[in-house]
C-alpha positions in Angstrom: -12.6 -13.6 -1.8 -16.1 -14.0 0.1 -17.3 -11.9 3.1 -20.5 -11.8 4.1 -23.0 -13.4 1.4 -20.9 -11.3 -1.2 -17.6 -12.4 -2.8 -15.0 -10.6 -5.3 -12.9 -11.2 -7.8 -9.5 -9.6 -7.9 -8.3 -8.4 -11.2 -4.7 -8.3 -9.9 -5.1 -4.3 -8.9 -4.9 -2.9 -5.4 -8.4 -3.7 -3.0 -9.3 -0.4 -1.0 -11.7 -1.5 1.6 -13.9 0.5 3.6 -15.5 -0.7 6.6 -18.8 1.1 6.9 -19.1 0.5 10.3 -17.3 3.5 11.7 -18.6 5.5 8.7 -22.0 5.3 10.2 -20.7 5.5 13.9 -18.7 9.0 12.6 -15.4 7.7 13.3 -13.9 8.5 9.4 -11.7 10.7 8.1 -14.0 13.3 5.8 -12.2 12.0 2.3 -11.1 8.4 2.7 -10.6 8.1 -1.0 -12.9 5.8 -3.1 -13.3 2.4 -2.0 -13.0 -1.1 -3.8 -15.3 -2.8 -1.4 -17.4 -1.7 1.5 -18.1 -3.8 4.2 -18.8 -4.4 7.7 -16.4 -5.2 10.5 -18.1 -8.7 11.1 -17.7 -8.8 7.1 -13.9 -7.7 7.0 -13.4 -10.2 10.1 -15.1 -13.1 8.7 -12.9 -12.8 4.9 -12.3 -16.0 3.4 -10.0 -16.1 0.5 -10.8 -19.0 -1.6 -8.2 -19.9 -4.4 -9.5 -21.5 -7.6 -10.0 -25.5 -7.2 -6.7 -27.5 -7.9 -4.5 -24.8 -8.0 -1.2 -24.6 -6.3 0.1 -21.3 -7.4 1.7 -19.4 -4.9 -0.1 -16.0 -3.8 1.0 -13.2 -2.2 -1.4 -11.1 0.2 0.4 -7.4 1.5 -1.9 -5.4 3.7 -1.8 -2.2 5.5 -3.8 0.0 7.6 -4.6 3.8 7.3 -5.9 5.3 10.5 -5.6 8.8 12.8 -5.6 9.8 15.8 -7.0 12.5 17.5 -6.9 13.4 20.8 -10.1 15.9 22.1 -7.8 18.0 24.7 -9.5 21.3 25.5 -6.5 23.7 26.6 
């Protein structure tokens, strides 16, 4: 997997990846748990996954999102 000028080799364990862009713009939950990779939004927008030459295994690729909410209502 390559983003950016960086790339990563799965061991076959769960990827947690942070995108540092909204840590720096304050728009994180205060623990989000420790990350496999950090990267940008351009970064996480511009992965390439790259399986090894002349291999035709299938792969499977689950993905979900964590995000919240909140609304800033003064009552």
């Amino acid at each position: 997997m390559s983003y950016g000028s960086t790339s990563f080799t799965s061991t076959g364990n769960n990827i947690t990846v942070l995108i540092s862009d909204f840590v720096t713009e304050g728009k994180i939950i205060s623990n989000p748990g420790t990350p496999t990779i950090t990267m940008t939004k351009a970064e996480f927008e511009g992965l390439e996954l790259t399986p090894p030459r002349d291999n035709a295994t299938n792969i499977s690729i689950n993905m979900s999102a964590t995000e919240f909410e909140v609304d800033n209502v003064v009552v």
